[in-house]
C-alpha positions in Angstrom: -10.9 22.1 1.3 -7.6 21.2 -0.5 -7.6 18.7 -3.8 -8.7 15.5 -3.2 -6.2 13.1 -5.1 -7.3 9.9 -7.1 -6.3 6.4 -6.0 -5.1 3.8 -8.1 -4.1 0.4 -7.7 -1.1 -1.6 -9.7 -2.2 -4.9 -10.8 0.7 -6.1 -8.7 -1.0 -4.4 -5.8 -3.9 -6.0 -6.2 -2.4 -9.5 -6.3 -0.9 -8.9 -3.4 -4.3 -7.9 -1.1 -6.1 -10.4 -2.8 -3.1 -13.1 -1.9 -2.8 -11.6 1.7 -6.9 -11.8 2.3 -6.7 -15.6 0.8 -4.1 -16.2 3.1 -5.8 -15.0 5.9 -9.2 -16.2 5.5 -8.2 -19.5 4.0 -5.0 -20.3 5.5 -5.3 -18.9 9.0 -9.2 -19.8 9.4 -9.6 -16.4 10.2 -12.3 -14.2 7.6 -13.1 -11.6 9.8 -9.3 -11.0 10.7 -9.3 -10.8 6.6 -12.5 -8.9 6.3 -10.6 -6.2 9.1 -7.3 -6.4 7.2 -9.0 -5.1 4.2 -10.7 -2.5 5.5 -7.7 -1.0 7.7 -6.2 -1.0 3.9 -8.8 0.8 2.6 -9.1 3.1 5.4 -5.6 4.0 5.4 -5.4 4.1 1.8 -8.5 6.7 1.0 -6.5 9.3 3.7 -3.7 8.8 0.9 -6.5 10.5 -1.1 -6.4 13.5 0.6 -3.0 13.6 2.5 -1.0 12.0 0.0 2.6 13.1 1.4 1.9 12.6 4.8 4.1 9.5 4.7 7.5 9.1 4.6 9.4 8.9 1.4 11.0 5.4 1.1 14.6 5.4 0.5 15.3 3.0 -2.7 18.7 3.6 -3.0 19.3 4.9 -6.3 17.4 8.0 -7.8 14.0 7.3 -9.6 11.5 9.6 -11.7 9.3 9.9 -8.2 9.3 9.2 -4.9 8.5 5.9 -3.2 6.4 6.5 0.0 5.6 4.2 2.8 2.6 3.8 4.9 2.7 1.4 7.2 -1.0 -0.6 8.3 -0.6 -2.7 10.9 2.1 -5.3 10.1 1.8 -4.5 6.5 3.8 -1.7 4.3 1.7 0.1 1.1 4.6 1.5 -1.5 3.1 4.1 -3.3 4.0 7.4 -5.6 2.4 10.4 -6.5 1.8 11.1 -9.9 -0.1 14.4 -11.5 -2.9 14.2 -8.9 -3.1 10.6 -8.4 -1.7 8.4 -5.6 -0.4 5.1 -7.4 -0.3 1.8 -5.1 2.6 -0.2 -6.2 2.6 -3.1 -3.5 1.7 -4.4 -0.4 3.6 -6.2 1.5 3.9 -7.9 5.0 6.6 -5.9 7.1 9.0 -8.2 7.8 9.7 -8.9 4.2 12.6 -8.2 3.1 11.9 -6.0 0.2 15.6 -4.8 -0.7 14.7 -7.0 -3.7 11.7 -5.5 -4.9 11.3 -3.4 -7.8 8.7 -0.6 -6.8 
């Protein structure tokens, strides 16, 4: 079996599932759609673990010390990079954001 990779979440990150889940469940009146969102996240996210460049690399449009991926769950988008054995989780976002004015 090849290397298993470590996960690690950015503050930012973090902020932004714990913002999305609020939203849902407290917004929307929806906490199992929240309870599924998260787990589709962390689904998704542990495969990152062991596949971490199975996703695309995300084109920022200027060259940076590593690579931005994307991997897209459900209507959301995780950024992340790969650094020395450990998949980094910069943000996560809904899709239809534009995020030309992020800085990953």
């Amino acid at each position: 079996m090849g290397k298993e990779y470590l996960i690690e979440y950015l503050p930012a990150a973090r902020k932004d599932l714990l913002g999305t889940v609020s939203y849902i469940r407290n917004v929307l009146k929806a906490p199992i759609a929240a309870k599924n969102f998260m787990y589709k996240i962390g689904k998704a996210v542990e495969r990152l673990g062991r596949f971490p460049y199975a996703c695309r690399v995300y084109d920022v449009g200027q060259p940076l010390e590593y690579e931005v991926r994307l991997l897209p769950v459900g209507n959301y988008n995780v950024f992340y990079v790969v650094e020395s054995g450990i998949v980094v989780i910069h943000c996560v976002i809904y899709g239809a954001r534009d995020v030309t004015l992020l800085e990953i």
